[in-house]
N, C-alpha and C positions, 0 to 999 in steps of 0.2 A: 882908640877907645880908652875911657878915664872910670879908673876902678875909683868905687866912694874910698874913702879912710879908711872905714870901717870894716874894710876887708880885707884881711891878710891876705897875700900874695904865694902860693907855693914855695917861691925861694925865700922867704922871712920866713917860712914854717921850717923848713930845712935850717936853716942858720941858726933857728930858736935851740935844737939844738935834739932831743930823740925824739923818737917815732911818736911816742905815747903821747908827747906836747905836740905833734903836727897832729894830731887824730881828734886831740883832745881842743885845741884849736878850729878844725874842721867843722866838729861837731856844731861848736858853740857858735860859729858862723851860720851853717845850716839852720841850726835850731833859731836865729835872731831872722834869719828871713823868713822863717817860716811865721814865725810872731807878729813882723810886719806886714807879711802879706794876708795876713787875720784881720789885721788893724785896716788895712785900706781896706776889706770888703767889707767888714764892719761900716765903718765908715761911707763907705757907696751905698748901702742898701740904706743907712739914714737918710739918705740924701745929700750928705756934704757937698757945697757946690765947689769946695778947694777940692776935692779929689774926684779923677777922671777913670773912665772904666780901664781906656788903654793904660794909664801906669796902673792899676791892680793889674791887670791881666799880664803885665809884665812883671809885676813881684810875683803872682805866683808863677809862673812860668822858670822864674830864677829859683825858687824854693823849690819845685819839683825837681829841675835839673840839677840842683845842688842835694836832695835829697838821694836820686836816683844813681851819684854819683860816689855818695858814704854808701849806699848798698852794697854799691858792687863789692868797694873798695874790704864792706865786710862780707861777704861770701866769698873776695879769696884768699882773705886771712882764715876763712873756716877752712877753706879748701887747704891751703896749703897745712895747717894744722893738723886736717887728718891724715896729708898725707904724709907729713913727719911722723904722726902717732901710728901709721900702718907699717912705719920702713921696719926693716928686720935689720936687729943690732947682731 
């Protein structure tokens, strides 16, 4: 299977070099699929006859599962955060 260009690889996010640029990376991945999977339904409900239901339904499928995937990623930086902020010094 052939990742587009356009999408960073986890090990290129790592080599890019800290956390903040892998997140800040992620994000702006997530948020570009999510834009284009707006753009093909947009585009499907005009009619466009270049665009087919199955690749929308598989852009959004890629944006929720890359969405659902920065979630977690920040519920256990909250998680671990409080539980640094609860340790007793």
């Amino acid at each position: 299977m052939k990742l587009p260009a356009s999408a960073p690889t986890a090990a290129s996010a790592v080599q890019g070099g800290s956390f903040s640029e892998a997140m800040t990376t992620a994000l702006k991945s997530v948020s570009q699929q999510q834009l284009q999977a707006s753009q093909l339904q947009r585009e499907l409900q005009l009619d466009n006859p270049t665009v087919s239901l199955e690749e929308t339904m598989v852009a959004m499928q890629k944006a929720q599962v890359g969405f659902q995937a920065v979630l977690q990623v920040r519920n256990r930086l909250v998680s671990a955060y409080s539980d640094i902020m609860n340790m007793q010094v």
